[in-house]
Every structure is written in C-alpha cells, then in structure tokens.
PyMOL Python script that loads the backbone (N, CA, C, O; Angstrom):
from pymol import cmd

cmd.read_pdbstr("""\
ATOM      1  N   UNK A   1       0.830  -1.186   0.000  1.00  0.00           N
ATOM      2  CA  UNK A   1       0.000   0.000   0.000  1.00  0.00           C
ATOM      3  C   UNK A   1       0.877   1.254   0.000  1.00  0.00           C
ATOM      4  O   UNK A   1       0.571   2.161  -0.773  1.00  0.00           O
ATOM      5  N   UNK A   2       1.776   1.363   0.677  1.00  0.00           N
ATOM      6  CA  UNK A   2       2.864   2.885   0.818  1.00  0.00           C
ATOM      7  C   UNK A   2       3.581   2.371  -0.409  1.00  0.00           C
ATOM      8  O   UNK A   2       3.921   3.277  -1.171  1.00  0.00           O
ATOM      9  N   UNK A   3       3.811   1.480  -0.690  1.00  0.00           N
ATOM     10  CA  UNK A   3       4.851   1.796  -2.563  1.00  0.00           C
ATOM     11  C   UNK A   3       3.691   1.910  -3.214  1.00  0.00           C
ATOM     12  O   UNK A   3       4.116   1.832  -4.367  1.00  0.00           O
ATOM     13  N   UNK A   4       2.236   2.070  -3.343  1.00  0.00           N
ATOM     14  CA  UNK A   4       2.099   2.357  -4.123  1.00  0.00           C
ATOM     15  C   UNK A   4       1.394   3.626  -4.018  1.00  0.00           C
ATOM     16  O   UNK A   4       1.290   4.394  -4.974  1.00  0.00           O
ATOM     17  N   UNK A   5       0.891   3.862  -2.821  1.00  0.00           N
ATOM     18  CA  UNK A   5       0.543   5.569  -2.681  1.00  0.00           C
ATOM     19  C   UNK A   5       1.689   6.183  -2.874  1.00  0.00           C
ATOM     20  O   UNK A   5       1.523   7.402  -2.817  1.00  0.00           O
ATOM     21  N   UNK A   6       3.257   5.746  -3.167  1.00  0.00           N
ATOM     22  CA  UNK A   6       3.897   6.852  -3.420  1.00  0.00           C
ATOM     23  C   UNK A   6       4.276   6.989  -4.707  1.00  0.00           C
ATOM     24  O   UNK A   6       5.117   7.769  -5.154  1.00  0.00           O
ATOM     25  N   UNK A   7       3.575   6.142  -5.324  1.00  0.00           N
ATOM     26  CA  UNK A   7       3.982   5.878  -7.141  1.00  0.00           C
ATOM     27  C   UNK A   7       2.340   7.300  -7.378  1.00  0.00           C
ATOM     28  O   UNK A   7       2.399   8.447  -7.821  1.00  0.00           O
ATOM     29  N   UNK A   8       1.534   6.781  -7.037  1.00  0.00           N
ATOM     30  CA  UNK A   8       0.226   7.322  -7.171  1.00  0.00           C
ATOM     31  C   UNK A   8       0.823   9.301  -6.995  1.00  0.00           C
ATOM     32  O   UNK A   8       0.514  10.142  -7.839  1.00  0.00           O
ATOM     33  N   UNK A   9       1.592   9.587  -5.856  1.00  0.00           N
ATOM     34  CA  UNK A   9       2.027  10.703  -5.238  1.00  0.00           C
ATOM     35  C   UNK A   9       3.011  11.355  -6.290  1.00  0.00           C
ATOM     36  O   UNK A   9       2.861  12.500  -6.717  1.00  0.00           O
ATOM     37  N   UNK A  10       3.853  10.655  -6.595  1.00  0.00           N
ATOM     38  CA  UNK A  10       4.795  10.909  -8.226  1.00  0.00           C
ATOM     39  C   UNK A  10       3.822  11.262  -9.560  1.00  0.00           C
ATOM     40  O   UNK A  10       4.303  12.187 -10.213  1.00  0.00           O
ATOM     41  N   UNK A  11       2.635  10.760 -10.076  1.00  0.00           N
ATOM     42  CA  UNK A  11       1.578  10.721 -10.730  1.00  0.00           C
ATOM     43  C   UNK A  11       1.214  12.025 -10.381  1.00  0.00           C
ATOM     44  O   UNK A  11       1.156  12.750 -11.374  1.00  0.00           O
ATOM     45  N   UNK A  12       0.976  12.525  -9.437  1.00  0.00           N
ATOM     46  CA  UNK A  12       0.146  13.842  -8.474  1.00  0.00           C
ATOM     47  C   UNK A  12       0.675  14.746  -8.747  1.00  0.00           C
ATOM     48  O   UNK A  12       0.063  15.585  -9.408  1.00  0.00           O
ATOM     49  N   UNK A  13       2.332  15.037  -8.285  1.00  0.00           N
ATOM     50  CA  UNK A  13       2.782  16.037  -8.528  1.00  0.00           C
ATOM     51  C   UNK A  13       3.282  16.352  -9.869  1.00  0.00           C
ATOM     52  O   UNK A  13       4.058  17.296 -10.017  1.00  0.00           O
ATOM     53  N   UNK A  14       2.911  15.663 -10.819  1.00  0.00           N
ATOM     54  CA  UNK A  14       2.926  15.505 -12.468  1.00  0.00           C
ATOM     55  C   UNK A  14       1.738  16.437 -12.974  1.00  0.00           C
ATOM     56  O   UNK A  14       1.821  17.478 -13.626  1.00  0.00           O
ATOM     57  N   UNK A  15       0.582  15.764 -12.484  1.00  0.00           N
ATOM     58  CA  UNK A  15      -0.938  16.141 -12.785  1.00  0.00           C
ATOM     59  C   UNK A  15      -1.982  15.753 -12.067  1.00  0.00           C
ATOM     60  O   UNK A  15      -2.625  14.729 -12.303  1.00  0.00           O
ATOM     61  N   UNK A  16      -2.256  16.712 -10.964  1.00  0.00           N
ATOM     62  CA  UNK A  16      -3.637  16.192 -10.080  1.00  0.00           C
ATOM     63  C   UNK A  16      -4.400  15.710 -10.340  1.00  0.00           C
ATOM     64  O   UNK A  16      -5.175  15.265  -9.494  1.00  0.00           O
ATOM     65  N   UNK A  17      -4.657  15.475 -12.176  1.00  0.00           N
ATOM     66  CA  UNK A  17      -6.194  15.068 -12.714  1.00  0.00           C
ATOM     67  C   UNK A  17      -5.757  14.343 -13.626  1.00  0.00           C
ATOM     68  O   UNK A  17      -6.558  14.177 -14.547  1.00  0.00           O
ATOM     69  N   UNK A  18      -4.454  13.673 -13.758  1.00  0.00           N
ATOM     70  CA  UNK A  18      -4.198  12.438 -14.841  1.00  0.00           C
ATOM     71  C   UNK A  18      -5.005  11.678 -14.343  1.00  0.00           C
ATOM     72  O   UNK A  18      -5.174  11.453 -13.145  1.00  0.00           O
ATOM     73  N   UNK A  19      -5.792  11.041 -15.633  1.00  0.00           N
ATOM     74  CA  UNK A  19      -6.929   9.805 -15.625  1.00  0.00           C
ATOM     75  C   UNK A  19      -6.545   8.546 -14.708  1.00  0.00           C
ATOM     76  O   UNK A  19      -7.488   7.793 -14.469  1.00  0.00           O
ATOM     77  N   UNK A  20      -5.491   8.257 -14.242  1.00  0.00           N
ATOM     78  CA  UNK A  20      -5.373   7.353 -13.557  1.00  0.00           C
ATOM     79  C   UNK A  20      -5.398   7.315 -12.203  1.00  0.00           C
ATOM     80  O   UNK A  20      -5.120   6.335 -11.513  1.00  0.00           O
ATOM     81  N   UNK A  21      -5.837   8.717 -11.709  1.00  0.00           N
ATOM     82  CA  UNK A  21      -5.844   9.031 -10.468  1.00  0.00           C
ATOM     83  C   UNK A  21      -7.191   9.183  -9.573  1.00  0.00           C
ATOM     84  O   UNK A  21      -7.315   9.023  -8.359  1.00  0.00           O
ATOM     85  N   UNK A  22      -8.325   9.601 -10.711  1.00  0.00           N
ATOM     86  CA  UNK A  22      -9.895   9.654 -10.622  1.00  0.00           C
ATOM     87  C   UNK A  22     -10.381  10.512  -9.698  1.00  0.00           C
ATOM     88  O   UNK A  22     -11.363  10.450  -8.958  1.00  0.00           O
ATOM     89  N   UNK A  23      -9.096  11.743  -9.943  1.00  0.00           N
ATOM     90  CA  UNK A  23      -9.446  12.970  -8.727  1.00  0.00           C
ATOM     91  C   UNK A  23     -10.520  13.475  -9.286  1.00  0.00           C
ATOM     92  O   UNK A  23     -10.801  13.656 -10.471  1.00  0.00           O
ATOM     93  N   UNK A  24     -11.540  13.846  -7.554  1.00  0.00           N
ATOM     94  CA  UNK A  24     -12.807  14.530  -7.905  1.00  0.00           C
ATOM     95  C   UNK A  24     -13.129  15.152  -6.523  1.00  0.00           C
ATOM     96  O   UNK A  24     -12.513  14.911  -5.485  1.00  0.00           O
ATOM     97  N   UNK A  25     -14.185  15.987  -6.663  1.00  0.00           N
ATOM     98  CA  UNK A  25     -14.304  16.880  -5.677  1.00  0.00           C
ATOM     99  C   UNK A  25     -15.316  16.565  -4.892  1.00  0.00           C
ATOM    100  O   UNK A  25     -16.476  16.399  -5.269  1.00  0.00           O
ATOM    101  N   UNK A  26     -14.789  16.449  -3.470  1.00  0.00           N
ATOM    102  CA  UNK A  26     -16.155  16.173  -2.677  1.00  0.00           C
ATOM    103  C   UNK A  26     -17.118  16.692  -2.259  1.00  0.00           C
ATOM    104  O   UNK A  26     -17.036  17.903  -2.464  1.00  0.00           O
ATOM    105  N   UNK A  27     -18.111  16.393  -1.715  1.00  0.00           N
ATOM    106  CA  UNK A  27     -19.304  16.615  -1.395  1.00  0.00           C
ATOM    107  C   UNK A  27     -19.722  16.776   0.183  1.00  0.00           C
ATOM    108  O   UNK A  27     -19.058  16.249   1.075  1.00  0.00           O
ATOM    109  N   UNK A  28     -20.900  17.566   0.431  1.00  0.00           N
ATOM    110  CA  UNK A  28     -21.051  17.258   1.513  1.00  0.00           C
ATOM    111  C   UNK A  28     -20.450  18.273   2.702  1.00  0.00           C
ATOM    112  O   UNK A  28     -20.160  19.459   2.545  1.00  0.00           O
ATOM    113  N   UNK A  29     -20.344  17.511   3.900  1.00  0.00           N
ATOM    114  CA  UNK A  29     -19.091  17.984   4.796  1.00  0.00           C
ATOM    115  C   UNK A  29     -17.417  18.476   4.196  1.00  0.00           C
ATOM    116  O   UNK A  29     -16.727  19.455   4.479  1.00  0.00           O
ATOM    117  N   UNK A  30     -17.259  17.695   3.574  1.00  0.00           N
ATOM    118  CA  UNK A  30     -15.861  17.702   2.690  1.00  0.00           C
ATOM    119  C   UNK A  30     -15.888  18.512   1.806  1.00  0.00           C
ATOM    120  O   UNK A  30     -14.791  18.984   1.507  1.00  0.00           O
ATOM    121  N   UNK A  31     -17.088  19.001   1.043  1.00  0.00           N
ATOM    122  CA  UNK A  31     -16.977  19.807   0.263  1.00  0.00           C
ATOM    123  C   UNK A  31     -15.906  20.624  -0.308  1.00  0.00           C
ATOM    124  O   UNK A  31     -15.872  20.676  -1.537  1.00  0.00           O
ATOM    125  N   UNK A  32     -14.851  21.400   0.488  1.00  0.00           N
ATOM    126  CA  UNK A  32     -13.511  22.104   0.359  1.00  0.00           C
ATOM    127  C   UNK A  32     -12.371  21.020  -0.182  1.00  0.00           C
ATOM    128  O   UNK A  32     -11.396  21.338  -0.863  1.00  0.00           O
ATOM    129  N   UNK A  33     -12.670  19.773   0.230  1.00  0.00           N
ATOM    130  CA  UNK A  33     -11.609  18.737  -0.510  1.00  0.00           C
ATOM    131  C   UNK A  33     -11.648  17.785  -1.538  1.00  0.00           C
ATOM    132  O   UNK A  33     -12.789  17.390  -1.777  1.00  0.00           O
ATOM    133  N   UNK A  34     -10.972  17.413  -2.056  1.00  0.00           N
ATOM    134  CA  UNK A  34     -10.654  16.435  -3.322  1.00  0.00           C
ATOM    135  C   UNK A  34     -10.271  15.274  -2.559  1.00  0.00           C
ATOM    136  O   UNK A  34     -10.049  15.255  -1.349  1.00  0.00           O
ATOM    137  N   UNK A  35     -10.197  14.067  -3.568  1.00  0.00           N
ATOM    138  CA  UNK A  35      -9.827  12.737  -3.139  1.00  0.00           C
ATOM    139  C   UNK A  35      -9.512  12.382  -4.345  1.00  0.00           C
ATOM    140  O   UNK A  35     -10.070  12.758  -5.376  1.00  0.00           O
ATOM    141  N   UNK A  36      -8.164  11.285  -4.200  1.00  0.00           N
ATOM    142  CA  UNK A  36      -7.698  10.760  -5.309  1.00  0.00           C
ATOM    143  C   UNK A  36      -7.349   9.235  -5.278  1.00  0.00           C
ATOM    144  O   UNK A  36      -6.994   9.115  -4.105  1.00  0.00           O
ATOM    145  N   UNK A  37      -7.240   8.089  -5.803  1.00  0.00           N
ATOM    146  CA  UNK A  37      -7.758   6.746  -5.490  1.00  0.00           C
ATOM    147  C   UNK A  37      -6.310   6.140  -5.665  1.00  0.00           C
ATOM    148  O   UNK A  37      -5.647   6.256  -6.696  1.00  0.00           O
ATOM    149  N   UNK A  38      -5.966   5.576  -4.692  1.00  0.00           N
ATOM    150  CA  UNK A  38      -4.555   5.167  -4.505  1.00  0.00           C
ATOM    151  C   UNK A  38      -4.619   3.549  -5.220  1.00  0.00           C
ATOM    152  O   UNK A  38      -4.176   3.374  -6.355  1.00  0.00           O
ATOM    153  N   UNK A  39      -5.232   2.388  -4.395  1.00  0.00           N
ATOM    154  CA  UNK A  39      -5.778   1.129  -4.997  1.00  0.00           C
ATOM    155  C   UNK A  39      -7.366   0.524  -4.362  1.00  0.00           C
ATOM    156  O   UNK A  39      -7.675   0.442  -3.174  1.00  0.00           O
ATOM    157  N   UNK A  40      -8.297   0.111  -5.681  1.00  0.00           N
ATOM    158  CA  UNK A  40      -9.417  -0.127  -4.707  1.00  0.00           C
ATOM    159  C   UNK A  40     -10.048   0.952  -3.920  1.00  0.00           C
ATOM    160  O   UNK A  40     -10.135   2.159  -4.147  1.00  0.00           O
ATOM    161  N   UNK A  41     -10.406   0.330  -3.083  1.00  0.00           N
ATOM    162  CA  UNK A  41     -10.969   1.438  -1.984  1.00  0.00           C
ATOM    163  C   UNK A  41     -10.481   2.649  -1.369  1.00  0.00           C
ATOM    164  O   UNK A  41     -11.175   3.515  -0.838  1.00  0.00           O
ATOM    165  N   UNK A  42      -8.929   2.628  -1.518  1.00  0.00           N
ATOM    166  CA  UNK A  42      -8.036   3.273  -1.029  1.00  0.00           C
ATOM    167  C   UNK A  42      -8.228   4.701  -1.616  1.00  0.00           C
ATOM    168  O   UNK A  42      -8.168   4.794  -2.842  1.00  0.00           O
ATOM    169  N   UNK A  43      -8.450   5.820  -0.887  1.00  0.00           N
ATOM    170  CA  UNK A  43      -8.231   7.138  -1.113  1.00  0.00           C
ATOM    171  C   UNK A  43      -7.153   7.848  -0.434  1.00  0.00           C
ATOM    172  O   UNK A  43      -6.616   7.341   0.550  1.00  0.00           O
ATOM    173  N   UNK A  44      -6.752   9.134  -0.946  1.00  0.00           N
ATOM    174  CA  UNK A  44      -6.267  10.307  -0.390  1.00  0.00           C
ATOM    175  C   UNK A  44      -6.928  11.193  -0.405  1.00  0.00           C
ATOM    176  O   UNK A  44      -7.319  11.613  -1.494  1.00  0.00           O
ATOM    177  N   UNK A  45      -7.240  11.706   0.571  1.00  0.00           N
ATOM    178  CA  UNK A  45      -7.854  13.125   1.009  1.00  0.00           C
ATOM    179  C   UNK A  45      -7.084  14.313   0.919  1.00  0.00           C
ATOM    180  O   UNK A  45      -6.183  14.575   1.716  1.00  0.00           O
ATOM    181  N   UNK A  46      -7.378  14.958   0.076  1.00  0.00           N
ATOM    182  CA  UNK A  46      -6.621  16.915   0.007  1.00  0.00           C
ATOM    183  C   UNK A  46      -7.042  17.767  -0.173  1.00  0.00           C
ATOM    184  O   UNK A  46      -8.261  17.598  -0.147  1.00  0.00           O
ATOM    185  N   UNK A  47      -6.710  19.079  -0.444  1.00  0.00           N
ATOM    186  CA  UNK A  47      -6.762  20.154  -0.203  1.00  0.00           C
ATOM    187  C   UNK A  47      -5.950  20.989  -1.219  1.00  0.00           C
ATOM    188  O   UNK A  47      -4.747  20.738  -1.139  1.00  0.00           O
ATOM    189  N   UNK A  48      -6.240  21.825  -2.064  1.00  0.00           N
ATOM    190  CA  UNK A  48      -5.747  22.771  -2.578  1.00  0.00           C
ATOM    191  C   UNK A  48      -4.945  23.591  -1.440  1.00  0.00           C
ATOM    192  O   UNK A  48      -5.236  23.436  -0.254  1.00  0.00           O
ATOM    193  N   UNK A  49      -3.992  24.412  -1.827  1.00  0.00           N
ATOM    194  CA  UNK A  49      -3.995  25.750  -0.681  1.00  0.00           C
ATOM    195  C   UNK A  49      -3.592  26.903  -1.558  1.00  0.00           C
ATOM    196  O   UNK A  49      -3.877  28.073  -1.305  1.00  0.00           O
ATOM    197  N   UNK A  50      -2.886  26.482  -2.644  1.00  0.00           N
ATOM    198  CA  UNK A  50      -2.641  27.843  -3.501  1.00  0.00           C
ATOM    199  C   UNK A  50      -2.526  26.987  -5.122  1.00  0.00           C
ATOM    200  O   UNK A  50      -2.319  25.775  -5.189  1.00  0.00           O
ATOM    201  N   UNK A  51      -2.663  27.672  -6.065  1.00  0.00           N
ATOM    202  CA  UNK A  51      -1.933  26.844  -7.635  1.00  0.00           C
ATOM    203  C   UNK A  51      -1.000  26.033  -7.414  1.00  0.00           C
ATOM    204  O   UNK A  51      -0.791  25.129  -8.223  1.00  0.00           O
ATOM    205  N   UNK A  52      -0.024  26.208  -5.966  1.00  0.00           N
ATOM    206  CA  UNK A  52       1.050  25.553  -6.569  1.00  0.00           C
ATOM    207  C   UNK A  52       1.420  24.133  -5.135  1.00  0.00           C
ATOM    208  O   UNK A  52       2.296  23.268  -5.129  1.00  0.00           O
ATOM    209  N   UNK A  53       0.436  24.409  -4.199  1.00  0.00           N
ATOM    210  CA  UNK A  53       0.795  23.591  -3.101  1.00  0.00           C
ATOM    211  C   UNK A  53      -0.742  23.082  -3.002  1.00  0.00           C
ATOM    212  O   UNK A  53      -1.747  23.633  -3.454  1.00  0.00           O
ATOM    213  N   UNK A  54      -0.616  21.732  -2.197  1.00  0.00           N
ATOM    214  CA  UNK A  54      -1.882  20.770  -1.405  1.00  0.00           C
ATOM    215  C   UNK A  54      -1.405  20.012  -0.221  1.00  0.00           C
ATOM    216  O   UNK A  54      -0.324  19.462  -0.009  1.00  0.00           O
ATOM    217  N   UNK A  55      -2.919  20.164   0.789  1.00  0.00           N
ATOM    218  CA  UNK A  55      -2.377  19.597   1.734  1.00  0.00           C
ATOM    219  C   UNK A  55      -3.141  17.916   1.649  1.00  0.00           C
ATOM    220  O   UNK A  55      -4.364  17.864   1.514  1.00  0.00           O
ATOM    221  N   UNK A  56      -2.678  17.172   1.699  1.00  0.00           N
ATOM    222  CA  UNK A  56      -2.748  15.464   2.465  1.00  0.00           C
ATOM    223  C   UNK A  56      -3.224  15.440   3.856  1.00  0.00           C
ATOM    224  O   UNK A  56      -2.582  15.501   4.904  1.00  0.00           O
ATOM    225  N   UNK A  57      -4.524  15.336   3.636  1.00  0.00           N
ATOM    226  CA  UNK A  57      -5.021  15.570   4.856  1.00  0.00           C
ATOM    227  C   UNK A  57      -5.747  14.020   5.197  1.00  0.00           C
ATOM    228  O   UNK A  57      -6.265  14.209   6.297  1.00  0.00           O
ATOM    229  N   UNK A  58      -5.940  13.067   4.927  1.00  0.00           N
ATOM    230  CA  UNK A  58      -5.990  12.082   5.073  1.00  0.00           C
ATOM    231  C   UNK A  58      -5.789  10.327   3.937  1.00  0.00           C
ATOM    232  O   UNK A  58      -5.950  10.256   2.718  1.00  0.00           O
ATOM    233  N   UNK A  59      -5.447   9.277   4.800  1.00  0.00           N
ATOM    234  CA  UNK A  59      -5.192   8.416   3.725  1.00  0.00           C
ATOM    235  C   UNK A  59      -6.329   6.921   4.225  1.00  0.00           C
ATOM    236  O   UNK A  59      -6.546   6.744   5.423  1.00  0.00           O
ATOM    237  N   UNK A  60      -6.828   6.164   3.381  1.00  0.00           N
ATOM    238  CA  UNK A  60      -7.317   4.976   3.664  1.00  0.00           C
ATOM    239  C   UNK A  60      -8.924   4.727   3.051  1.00  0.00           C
ATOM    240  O   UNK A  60      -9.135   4.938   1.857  1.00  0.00           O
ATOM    241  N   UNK A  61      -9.863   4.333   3.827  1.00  0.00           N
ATOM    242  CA  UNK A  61     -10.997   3.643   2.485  1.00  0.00           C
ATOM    243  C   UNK A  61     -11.947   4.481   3.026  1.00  0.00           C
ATOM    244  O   UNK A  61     -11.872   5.056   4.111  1.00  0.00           O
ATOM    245  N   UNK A  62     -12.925   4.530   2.154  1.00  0.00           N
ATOM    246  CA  UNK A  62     -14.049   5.395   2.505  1.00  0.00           C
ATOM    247  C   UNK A  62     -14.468   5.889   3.651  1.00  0.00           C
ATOM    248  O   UNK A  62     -15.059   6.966   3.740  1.00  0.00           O
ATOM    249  N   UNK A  63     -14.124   4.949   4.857  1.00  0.00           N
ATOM    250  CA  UNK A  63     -13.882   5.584   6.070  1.00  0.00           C
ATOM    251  C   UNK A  63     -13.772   6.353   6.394  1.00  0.00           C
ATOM    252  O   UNK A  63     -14.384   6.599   7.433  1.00  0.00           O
ATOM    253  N   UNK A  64     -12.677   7.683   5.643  1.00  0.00           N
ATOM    254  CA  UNK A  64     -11.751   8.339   5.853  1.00  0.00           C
ATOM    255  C   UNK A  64     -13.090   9.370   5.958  1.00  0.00           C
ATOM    256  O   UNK A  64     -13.057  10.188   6.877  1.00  0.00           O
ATOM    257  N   UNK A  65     -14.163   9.370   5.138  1.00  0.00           N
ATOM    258  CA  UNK A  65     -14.680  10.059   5.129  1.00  0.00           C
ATOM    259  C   UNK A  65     -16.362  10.026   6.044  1.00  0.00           C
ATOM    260  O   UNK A  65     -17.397  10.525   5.602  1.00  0.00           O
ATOM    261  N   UNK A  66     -16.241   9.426   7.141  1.00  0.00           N
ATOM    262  CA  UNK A  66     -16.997   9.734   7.869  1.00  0.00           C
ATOM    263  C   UNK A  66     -16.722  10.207   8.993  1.00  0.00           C
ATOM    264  O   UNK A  66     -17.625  10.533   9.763  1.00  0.00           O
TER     265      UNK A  66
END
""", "prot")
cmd.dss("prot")
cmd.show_as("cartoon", "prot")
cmd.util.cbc("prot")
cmd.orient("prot")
C-alpha cells in the first residue's frame, strides 16, 4: 500500500487530474476537498492551498470520510 501511494504521489505532482488518479471533488461535509484513489478502496484526502501547493489531509478507504 505505501509503494504504491507513493507511485500514485509521483503521478500527483505531475498532474492532479491524470486519468489514472480519478481525482474529484467532494461533497457534503468535505466539500472544500478532493480525493484521489490510490488502490481499490483506497483514497487520499486533500486540499488545494494555492496553484502551486496541497495539503494530504488524510489516507485509507471510505472511512476516511466519515
């Protein structure tokens, strides 16, 4: 799971929205954050903060988001 959220993380700082990543914007409570799909169920939770930085504000399965 960590080799491959950090292959996924290399992918990221390339292009937040390369197709293989299935970043999309949440809803809800979360509303202010994005999630991007590491393997399966597996997400990352983030955050914009400017054009050029994001914060990682959480990692793991849908969980993450209740």
């Amino acid at each position: 799971m960590k080799e491959k959220a950090g292959e996924k993380e290399r992918i990221f700082r390339a292009n937040p929205f390369d197709s293989r990543l299935g970043t999309h914007k949440l809803h809800g409570k979360y509303k202010d954050y994005w999630s991007f799909t590491v393997i399966n169920q597996y997400r990352i939770m983030f955050t914009f903060l400017d054009s050029n930085k994001v914060d990682f504000i959480n990692i793991g399965t849908h969980d993450i988001y209740k």
